[in-house]
C-alpha positions as MATLAB code, in Angstrom:
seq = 'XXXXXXXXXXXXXXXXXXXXXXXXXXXXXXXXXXXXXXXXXXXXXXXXXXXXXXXXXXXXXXXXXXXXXXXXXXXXXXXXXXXXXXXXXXXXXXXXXXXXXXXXXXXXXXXXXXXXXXXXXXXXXXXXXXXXXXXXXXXXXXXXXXXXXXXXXXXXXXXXXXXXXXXXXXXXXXXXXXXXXXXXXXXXXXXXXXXXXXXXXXXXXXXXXXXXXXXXXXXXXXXXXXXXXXXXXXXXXXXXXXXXXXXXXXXXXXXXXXXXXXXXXXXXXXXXXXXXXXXXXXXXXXXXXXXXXXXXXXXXXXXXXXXXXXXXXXXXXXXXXXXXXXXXXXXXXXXXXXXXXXXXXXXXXXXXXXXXXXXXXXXXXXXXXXXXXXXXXXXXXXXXXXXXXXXXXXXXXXXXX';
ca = [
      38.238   57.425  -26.946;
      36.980   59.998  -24.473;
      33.914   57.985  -23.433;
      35.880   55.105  -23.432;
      38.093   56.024  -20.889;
      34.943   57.864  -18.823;
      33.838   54.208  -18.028;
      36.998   52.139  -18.055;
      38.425   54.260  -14.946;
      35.339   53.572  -12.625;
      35.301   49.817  -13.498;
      39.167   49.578  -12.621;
      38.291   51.588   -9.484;
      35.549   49.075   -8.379;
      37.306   46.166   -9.009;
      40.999   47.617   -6.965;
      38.531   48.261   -4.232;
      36.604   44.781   -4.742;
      39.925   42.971   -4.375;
      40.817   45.013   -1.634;
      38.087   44.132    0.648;
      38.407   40.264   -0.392;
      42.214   40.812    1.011;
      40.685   42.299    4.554;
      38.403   39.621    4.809;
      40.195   36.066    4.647;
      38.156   34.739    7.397;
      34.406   35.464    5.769;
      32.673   32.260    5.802;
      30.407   31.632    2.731;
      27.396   29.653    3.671;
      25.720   27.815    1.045;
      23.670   25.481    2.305;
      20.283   27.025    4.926;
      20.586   29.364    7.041;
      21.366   28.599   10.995;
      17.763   28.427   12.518;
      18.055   31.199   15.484;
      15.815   30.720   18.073;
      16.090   30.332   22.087;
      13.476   27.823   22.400;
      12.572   24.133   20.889;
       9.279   21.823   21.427;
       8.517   18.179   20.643;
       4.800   17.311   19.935;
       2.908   13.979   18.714;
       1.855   10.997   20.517;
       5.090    9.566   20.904;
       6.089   12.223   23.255;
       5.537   12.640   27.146;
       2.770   15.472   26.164;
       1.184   14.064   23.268;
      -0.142   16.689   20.579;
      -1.082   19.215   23.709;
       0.303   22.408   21.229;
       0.164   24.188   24.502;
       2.202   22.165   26.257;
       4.894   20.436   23.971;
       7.906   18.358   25.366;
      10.889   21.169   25.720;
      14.275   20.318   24.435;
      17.564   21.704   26.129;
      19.740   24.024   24.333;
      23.495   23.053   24.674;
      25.492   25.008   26.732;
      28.571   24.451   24.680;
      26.823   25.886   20.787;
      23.544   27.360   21.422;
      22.256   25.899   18.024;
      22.285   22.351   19.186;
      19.185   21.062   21.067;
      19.379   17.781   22.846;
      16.634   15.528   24.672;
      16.736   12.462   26.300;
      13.848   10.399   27.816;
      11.060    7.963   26.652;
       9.261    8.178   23.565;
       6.102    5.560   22.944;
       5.477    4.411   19.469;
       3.949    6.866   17.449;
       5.019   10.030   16.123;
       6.321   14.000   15.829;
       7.541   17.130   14.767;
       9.142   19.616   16.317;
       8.307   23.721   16.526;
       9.833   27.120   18.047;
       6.743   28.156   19.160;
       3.661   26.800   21.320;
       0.004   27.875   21.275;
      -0.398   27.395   17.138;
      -0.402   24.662   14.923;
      -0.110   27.442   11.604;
       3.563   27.669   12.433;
       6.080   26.335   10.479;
       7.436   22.948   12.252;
      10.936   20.999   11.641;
       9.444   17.761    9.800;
      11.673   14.558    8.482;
      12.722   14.979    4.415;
      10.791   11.873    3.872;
       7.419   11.424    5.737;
       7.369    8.552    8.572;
      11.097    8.776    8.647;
      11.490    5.767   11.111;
      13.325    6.385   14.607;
      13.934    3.268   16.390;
      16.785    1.049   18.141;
      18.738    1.445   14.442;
      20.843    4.769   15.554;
      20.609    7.854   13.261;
      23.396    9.968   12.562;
      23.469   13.981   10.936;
      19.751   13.078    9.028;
      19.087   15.983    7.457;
      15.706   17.586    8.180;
      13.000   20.118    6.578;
      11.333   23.272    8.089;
       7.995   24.012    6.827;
       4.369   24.996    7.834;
       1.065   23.537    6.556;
       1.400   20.642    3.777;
       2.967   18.003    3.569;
       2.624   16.797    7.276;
       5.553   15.145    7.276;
       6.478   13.445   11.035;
       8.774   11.008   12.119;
       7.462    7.547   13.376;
       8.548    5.606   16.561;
       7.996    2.600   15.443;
      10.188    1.045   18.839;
       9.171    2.424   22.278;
      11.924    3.336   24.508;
      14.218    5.730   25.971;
      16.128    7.725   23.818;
      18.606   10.514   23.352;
      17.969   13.178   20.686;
      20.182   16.100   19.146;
      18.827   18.399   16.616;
      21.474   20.865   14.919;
      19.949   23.784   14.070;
      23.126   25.269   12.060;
      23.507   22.137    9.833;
      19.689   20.882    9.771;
      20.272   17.322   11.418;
      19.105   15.278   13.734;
      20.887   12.181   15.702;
      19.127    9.541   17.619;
      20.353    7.301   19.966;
      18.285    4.267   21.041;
      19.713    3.709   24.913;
      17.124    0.664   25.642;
      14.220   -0.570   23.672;
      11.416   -1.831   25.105;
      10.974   -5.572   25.828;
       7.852   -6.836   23.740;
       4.791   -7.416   25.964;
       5.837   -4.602   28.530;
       3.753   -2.339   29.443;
       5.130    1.485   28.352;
       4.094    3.254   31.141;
       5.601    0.908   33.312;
       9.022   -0.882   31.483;
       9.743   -4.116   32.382;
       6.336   -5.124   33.408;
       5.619   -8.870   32.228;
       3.710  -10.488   35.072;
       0.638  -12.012   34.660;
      -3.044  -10.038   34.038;
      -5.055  -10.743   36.660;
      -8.695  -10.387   34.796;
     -12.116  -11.991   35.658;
     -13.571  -10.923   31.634;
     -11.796  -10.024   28.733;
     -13.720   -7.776   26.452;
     -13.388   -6.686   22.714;
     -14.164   -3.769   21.711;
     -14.167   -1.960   17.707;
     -16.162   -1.795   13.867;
     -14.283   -5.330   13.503;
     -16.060   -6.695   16.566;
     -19.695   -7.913   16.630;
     -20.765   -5.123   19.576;
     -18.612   -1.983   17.735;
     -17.346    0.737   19.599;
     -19.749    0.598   22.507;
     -17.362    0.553   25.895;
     -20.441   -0.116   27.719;
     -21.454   -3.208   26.037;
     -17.845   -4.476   24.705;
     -18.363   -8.445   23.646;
     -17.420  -10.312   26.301;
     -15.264  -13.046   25.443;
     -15.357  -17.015   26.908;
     -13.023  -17.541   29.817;
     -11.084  -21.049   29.230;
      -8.697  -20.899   31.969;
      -7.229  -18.383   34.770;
      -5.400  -16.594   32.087;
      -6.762  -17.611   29.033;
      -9.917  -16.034   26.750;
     -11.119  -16.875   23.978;
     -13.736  -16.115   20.944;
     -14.809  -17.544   17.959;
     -16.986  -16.254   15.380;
     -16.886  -13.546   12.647;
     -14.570  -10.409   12.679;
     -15.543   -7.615   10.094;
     -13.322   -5.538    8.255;
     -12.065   -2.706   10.895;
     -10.128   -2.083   14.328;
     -10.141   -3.804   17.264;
      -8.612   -3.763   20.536;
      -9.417   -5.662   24.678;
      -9.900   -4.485   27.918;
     -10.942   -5.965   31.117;
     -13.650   -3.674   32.608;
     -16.544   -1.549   30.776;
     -17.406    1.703   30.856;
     -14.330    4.086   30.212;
     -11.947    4.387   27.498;
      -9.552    5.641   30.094;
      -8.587    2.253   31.333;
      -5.493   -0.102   30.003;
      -6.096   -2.029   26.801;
      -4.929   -5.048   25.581;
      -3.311   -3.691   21.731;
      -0.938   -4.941   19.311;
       2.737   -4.522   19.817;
       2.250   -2.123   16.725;
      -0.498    0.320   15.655;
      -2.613   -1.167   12.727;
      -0.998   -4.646   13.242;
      -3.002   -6.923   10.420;
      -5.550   -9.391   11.105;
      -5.776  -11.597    7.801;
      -6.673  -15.519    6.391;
      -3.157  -16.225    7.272;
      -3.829  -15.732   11.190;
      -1.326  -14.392   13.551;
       0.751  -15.263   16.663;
       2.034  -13.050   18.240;
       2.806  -10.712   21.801;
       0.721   -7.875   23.170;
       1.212   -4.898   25.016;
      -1.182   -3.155   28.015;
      -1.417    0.024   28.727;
      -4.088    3.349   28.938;
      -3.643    6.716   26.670;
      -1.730    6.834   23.945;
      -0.648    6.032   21.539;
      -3.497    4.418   20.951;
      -2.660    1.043   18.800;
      -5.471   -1.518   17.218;
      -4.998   -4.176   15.242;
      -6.831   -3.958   11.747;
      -8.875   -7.015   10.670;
      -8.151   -6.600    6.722;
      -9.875   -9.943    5.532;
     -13.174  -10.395    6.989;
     -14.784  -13.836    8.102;
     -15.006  -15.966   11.119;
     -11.708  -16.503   13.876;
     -10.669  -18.120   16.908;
      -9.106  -15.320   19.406;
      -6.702  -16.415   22.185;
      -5.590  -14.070   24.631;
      -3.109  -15.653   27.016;
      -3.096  -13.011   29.924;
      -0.224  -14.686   31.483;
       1.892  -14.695   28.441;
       0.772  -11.907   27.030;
       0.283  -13.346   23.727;
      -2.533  -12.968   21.151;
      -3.605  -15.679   18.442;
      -5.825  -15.285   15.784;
      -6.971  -18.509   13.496;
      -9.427  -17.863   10.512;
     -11.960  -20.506   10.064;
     -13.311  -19.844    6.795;
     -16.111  -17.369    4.937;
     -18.827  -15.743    7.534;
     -22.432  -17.219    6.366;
     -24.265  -14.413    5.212;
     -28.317  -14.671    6.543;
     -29.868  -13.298    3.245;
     -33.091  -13.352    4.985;
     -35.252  -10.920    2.908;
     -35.558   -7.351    5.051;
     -38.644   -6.570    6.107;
     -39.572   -2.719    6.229;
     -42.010    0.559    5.024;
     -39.541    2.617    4.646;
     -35.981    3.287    3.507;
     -33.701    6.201    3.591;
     -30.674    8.004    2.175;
     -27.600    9.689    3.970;
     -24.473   10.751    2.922;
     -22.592   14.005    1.257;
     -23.333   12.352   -2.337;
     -27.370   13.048   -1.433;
     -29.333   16.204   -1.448;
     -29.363   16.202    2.121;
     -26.434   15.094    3.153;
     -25.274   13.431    6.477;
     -28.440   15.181    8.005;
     -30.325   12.059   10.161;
     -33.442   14.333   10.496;
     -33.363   14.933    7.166;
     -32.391   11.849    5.089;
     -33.317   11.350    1.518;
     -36.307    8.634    1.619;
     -36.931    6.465   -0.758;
     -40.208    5.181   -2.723;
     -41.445    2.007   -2.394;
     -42.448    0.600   -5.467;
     -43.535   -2.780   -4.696;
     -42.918   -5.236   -1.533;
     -39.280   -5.115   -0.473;
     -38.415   -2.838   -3.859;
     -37.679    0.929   -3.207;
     -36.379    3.424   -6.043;
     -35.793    6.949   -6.220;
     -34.487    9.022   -9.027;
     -32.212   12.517   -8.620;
     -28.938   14.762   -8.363;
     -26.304   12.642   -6.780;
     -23.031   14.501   -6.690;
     -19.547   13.128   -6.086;
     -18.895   11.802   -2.583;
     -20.293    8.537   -0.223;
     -23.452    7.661    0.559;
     -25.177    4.239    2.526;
     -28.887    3.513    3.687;
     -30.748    3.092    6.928;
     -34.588    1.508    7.412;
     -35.148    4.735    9.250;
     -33.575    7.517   10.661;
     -31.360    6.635   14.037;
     -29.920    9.692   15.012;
     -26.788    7.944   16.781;
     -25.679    6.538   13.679;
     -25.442    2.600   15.475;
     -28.092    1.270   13.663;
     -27.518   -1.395   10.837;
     -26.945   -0.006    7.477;
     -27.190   -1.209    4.041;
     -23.754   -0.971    2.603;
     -21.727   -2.365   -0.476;
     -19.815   -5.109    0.315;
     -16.606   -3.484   -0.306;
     -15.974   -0.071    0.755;
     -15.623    2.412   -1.992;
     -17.846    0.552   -4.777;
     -18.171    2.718   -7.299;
     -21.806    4.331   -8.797;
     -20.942    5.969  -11.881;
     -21.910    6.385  -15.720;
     -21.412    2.718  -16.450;
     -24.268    2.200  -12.799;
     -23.122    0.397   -9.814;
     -19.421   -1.603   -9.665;
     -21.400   -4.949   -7.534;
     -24.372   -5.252   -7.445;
     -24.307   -6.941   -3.820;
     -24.963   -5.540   -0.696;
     -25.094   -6.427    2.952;
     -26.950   -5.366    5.872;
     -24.676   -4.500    9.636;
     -23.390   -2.174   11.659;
     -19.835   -2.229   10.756;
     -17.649   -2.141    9.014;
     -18.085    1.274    7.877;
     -18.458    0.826    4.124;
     -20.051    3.128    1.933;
     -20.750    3.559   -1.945;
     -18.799    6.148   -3.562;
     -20.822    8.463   -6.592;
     -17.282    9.346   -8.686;
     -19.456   11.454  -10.975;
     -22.128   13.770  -10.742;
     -25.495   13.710  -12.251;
     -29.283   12.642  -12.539;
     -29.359    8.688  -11.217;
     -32.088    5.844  -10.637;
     -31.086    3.864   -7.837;
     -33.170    0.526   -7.076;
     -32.793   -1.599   -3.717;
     -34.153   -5.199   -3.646;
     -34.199   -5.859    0.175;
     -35.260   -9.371   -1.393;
     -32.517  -10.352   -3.114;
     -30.306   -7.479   -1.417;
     -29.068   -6.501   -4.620;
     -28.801   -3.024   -6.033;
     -28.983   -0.983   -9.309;
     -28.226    2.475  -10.492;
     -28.985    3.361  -13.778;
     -27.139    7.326  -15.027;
     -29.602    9.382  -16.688;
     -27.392   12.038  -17.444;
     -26.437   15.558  -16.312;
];
């Protein structure tokens, strides 16, 4: 009974004085959800801000003068998108990030989202997906955000100048991207036919890949003609639609997803863009005539290395084989080495077609600059690979580990 009463006395003691501190503190607040984020200082970065993703130099919010855990913007945002940090100078930081990535923010208001703080992985960023000007409150003690769309952006006006619809004054239209039959060379864009004051027009085949006009060569710093939204599909079904015009970012293309051969109107006057398929591209299986064939890509022993690419044997006219490690990654084929990469390339017809245990996925290739297709080795091991630059056909036979 002695011990017994040695420990009951301190237990009563500690809980008198427990509910005697509960009694002298009515007024503690509890908090269960995260912890207020403290800091005196809060950025915006990402292409739909004024600064773009300068780390250095992000877009400052205001602090409120009425709760110092409330940060507020207002201004205009392109289409595009961003985080937020405390912090400039580092992108190892942790930044406040949307709960779901590409979180929209456009004319549909938000009210009290609730948002994430976190560094590295997942990259999670909102997405402007409508340019305008817009009013922004973060809430650092509840971890929200509000957005308030004040005026969107009229399609076809130009973002760094709102309201801008008049007419394109142009004497050439140019295209320029891997969907386009010149690439990604700004000094030799493919000029495209002029039909009328305001009017351009092309017609022939598109590849898979990006693609976007301009009016002069020379500069990527100059306004392009780009979709109203970034990757904006080009497919069988055509598309009519507006355009925008403007220089910097953020820096929208449309995406040709079914290759083949168009007809591209660009009314400058309008500022509309039309594109009309026409049917399959003719392939010119003309048989390729050359010595000498070699082998790039992180799948080969040498890698992406132009100077030193993995040549192949020729066995007999137009047949060239080689036999060796291939490990897991891309690989494509040149005639011989180009050390600017804008030669033609042999490439699958697909991108990603798949060399493995059971050989090659298609046996079809095709000869081009663009799009940039590869073949993709998803196991590693000894291979025979055989090109017929006849037929352009090729085979890959696995002869183990």
């Amino acid at each position: 009974m002695r011990l017994r009463n040695i420990f009951f006395f301190p237990v009563i003691a500690a809980l008198t004085c427990s509910l005697a501190s509960c009694e002298g503190e009515k007024d503690l607040i509890i908090i269960t959800d995260d912890l207020p984020i403290k800091t005196s200082a809060l950025y915006m970065v990402g292409n739909a801000t004024p600064t773009g993703w300068d780390i250095d130099n992000p877009t400052p919010m205001v602090q409120s003068e009425s709760d110092p855990l409330i940060f507020e913007w207002e201004g205009k945002l392109q289409k595009g998108e961003l985080k937020l940090c405390l912090q400039t100078g580092s992108w190892d930081v942790a930044f406040i990030r949307p709960a779901e990535d590409k979180q929209p923010i456009s004319d549909q208001d938000m009210t009290d989202e609730k948002f994430t703080m976190s560094a590295g992985d997942p990259d999670r960023k909102w997405n402007v997906t409508v340019a305008g000007t817009y009013h922004l409150s973060f809430n650092l003690r509840a971890w929200t955000m509000s957005t308030v769309c004040l005026q969107a952006d009229e399609p076809g006006e130009d973002p760094s100048n709102p309201g801008d619809t008049t007419p394109i004054e142009a004497d050439n239209v140019y295209m320029v991207g891997d969907a386009t039959p010149a690439g990604w060379n700004i000094d030799a864009p493919f000029e495209l036919e002029k039909i009328s004051d305001y009017v351009f027009e092309y017609s022939g085949p598109l590849n898979r890949g990006e693609m976007k006009a301009c009016i002069s060569t020379g500069s990527w710093d100059v306004e392009f003609i780009r979709p109203l939204e970034n990757g904006q599909t080009i497919t069988t079904a055509g598309l009519d639609t507006s355009f925008q015009y403007h220089a910097g970012d953020p820096d929208e293309k449309w995406v040709v997803s079914d290759a083949g051969d168009y007809r591209l109107t660009f009314d400058l006057s309008a500022r509309t863009f039309k594109a009309e398929y026409l049917g399959a591209t003719a392939v010119d299986k003309t048989p390729i005539e050359s010595p000498t064939l070699y082998m790039i890509g992180d799948a080969t022993p040498n890698g992406w290395s132009m100077d030193n690419a993995t040549e192949l044997t020729q066995t007999e006219p137009y047949i060239f084989s080689w036999e060796g490690t291939l490990i897991e990654g891309t690989l494509k084929l040149c005639l011989e080495p180009d050390g600017t990469f804008s030669c033609p390339f042999i490439r699958p017809l697909a991108p990603d077609v798949e060399i493995g245990r059971a050989g090659v996925a298609s046996p079809d290739f095709v000869y081009t600059t663009a799009p940039d297709d590869q073949w993709r080795v998803t196991e590693s091991g000894r291979y025979r690979l055989t090109f017929n630059l006849r037929d352009w056909t090729i085979e890959a036979l696995w002869l183990g580990q």
